[in-house]
Structure formats: C-alpha cells, structure tokens
C-alpha positions as a printed Julia matrix, in Angstrom:
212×3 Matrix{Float64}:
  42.78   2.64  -12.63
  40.57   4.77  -14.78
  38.37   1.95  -15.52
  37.94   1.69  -11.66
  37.45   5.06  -11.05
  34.87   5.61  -14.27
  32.67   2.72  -12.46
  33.09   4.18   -8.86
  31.55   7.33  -10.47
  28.92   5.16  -12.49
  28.08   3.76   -9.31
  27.35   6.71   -7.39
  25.57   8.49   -9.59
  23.38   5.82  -10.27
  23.23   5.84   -6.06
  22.16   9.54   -6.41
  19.42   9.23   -9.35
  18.01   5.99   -7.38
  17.32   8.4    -3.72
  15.95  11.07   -5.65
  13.36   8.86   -7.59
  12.77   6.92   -4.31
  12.22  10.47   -2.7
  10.16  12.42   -5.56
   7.92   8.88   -5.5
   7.05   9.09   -1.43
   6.74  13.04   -2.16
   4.23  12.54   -4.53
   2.54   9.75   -3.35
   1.69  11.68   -0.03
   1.04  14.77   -1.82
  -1.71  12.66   -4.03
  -3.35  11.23   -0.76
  -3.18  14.97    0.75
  -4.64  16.25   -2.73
  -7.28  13.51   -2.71
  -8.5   14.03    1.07
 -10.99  16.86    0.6
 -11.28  18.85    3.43
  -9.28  18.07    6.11
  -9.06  19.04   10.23
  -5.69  18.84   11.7
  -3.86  19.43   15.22
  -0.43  20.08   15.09
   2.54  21.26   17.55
   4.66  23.89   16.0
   8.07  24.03   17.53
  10.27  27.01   16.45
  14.19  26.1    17.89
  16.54  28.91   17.39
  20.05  27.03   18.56
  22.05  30.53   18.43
  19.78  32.11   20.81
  19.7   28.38   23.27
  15.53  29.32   23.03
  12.79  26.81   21.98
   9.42  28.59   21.57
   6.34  26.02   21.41
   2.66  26.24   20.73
  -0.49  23.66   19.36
  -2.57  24.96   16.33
  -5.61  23.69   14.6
  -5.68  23.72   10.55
  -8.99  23.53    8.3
  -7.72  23.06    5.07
  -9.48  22.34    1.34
  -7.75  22.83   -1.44
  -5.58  26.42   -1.36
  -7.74  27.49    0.95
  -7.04  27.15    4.73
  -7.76  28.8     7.9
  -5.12  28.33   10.69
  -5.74  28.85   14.43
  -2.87  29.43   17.21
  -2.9   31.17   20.62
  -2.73  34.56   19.48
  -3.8   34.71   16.29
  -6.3   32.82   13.49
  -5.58  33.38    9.48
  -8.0   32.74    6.9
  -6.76  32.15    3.06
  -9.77  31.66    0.54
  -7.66  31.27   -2.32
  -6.53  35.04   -3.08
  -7.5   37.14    0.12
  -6.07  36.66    3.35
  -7.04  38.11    6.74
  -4.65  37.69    9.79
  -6.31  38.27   13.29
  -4.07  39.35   16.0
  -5.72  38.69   19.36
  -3.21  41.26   21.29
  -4.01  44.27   19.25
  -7.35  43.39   18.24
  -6.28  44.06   14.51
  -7.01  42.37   10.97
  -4.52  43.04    8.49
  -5.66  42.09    4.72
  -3.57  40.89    2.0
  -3.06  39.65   -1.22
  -0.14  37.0    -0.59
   2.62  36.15   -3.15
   3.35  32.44   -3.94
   6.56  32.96   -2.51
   4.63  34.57    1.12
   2.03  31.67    1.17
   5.28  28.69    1.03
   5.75  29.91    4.64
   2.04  29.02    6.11
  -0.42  27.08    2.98
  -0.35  23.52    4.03
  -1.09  23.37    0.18
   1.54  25.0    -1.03
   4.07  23.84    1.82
   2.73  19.92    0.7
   3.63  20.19   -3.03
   6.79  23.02   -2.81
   9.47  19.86   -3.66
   8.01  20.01   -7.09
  10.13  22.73   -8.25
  12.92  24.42   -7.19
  14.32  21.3    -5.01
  17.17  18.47   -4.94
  15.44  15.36   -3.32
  17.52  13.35   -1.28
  15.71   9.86    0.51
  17.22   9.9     3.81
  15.8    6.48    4.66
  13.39   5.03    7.64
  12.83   6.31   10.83
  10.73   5.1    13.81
   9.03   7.7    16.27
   5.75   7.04   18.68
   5.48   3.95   17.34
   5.32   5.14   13.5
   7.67   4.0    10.83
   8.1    7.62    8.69
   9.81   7.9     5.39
  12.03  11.1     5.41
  13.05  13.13    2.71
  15.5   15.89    2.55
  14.87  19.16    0.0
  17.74  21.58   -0.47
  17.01  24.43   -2.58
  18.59  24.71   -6.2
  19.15  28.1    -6.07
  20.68  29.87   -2.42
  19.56  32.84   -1.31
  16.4   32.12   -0.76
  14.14  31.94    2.61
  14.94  28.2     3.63
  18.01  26.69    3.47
  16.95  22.93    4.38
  12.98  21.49    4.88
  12.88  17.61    5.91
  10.09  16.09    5.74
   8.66  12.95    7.35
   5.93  10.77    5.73
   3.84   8.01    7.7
   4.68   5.16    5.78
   1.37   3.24    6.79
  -0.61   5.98    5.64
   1.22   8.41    3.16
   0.21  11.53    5.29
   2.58  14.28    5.9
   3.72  13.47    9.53
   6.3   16.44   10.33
   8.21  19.2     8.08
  10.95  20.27    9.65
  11.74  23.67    7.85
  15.27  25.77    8.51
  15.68  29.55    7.58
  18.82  31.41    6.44
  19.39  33.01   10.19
  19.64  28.36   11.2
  16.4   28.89   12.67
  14.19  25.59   12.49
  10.67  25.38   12.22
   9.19  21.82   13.24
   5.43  21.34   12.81
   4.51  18.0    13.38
   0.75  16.82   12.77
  -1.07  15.31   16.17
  -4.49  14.66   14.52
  -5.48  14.29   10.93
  -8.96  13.85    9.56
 -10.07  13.81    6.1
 -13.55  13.6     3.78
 -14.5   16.51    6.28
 -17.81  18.77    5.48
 -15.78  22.11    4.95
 -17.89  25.27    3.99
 -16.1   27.81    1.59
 -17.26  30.43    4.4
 -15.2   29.11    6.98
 -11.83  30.09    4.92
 -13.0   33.61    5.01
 -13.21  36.56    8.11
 -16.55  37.4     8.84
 -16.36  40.67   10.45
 -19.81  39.87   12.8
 -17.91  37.59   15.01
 -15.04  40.2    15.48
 -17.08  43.71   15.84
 -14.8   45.43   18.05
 -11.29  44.45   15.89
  -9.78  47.26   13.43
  -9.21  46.31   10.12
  -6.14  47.54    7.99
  -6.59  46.3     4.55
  -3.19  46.26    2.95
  -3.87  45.2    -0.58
C-alpha cells in the first residue's frame, strides 16, 4: 500500500513539474518573439467584467510599443511611458498628470512588463489547447507565490501558429477581471523614440500636474 501510494505521489508530481515546464517553455517562447518584434502597433478590446456588480464595461485601444517604452490610446485618455517618465492625458479634465512609475505600478499597463511578469513571482500551470475565431491558443495559468498582492489569477492565451500574446485575462483581489485581447498585431514597425513621449504643442490648452 505504501509502495502504491509513494508512486501515485511520484506520478503526480512528475504531472506537475511536466505543465510547468510545458508552460514556462510557451511563456518564453512568446515572450522571445514579442522581445524580438521591434516596434510593434496593436488593436486590442479591453473588457473589464466585475461579476459582483452583474456590469461589463468595454472599450478598443491602440498600443505603440518598443521595448519598455509604450504609448497607449483609449477613449478618454492616451499614456505615454519612455522608459522612466510617464504622462497620462485625461480627455475629460483636460489634465496631464506626470509620474515616475514603480515596477510594481507599470505590471498593471507595460505590455513589456505585463509580457515577461511570469518570470518571477509565479506558479505556471499549462492549462492545455483551446480553439477561438478560428485560432488554436495555448493557455497558461499564473497564480502568484506570495497572496496579498494586486492579482490573484492572470491567464494567458498564446496563438500557437504564431507565438504572439493573443489575450491576458488578469483578475484583481476585489474578483474583478480584466480581459484584453489583441485584434491586430504588427511588428518590424518604424517607431520614433518621440512618439513614447507628451509633447506639450499638440495639447496647449491641457494643465499639467507633475507628480514626481
């Protein structure tokens, strides 16, 4: 009986060490192809479902994104990152609030950062194939090592033709989920460094709080 049990435990830990390579390996084969893409344009859909509440609030964005740096358009607002300075435009109160962001601040909006967090901090779990839109998509489940933090669960979906990030599906402490899913990716883009920075001559009228 112990000799059963002793290979019933071999087994599934050997079950568990298997979906975490299998995971980390699709992690950081579409963080290398994200890594190696230059610049890059994207269109996404940002759904944010809050299932306590019964509300779904929905909106498309546009990225620009090269290296750290990124700039990040929605409806009513446009952020700029150029690698320590960020600028957040708010189109209702015609303000732009400056900041030096945290590492742990930027894991909520850097496609960089939010493409390479599983690297630390993370159990990996391979939750197998899944088909959407005609797509077959790896997905990958990250729960945080230590609790307490800001997310308590981010899936992640990875085109398997491809190795591009297809949706992360992120869920906060209050069970709030996040689901951005990419509509239009384009890489090897011609990306000036000026174009991840506010220019102040395009915005004359705005006010500008720097919070540093």
């Amino acid at each position: 009986m112990k000799t059963k049990l002793f290979f019933i435990i071999l087994l599934t830990t050997s079950t568990l060490i298997a979906s975490a390579q299998n995971a980390r390996t699709i992690l950081d084969n579409a963080s290398e192809t994200y890594n190696k893409a230059g610049a890059v344009v994207a269109s996404f859909t940002l759904d944010s479902k809050n299932s306590k509440a019964g509300s779904i609030h929905s909106y498309d964005g546009k990225a620009y994104m090269k290296g750290d740096k990124f700039k990040i358009e929605i409806p009513d607002a446009t952020t700029w990152f150029d690698g320590k300075t960020q600028w957040v435009y708010v189109k209702d109160t015609e303000e732009v609030n400056i900041t030096s962001p945290t590492g742990e601040e930027l894991q909520a909006i850097s496609p960089s950062v939010l493409f390479n967090i599983y690297k630390k901090g993370f159990k990996l779990t391979y939750k197998g194939e899944k088909k959407t839109t005609g797509k077959a998509l790896y997905e990958v489940e990250l729960t945080p090592e230590k609790k307490g933090g800001d997310f308590t669960k981010i899936v992640v979906q990875i085109d398997k033709a491809t190795n591009i990030f297809y949706r992360v599906t992120l869920t906060d402490k209050a069970g709030v989920e996040n689901e951005l899913t990419i509509k239009n990716y384009q890489s090897d883009k011609n990306l000036s460094d000026s174009i991840f920075q506010f220019d102040k001559k395009e915005y004359p009228r705005v006010e500008i709080i720097d919070l540093r």
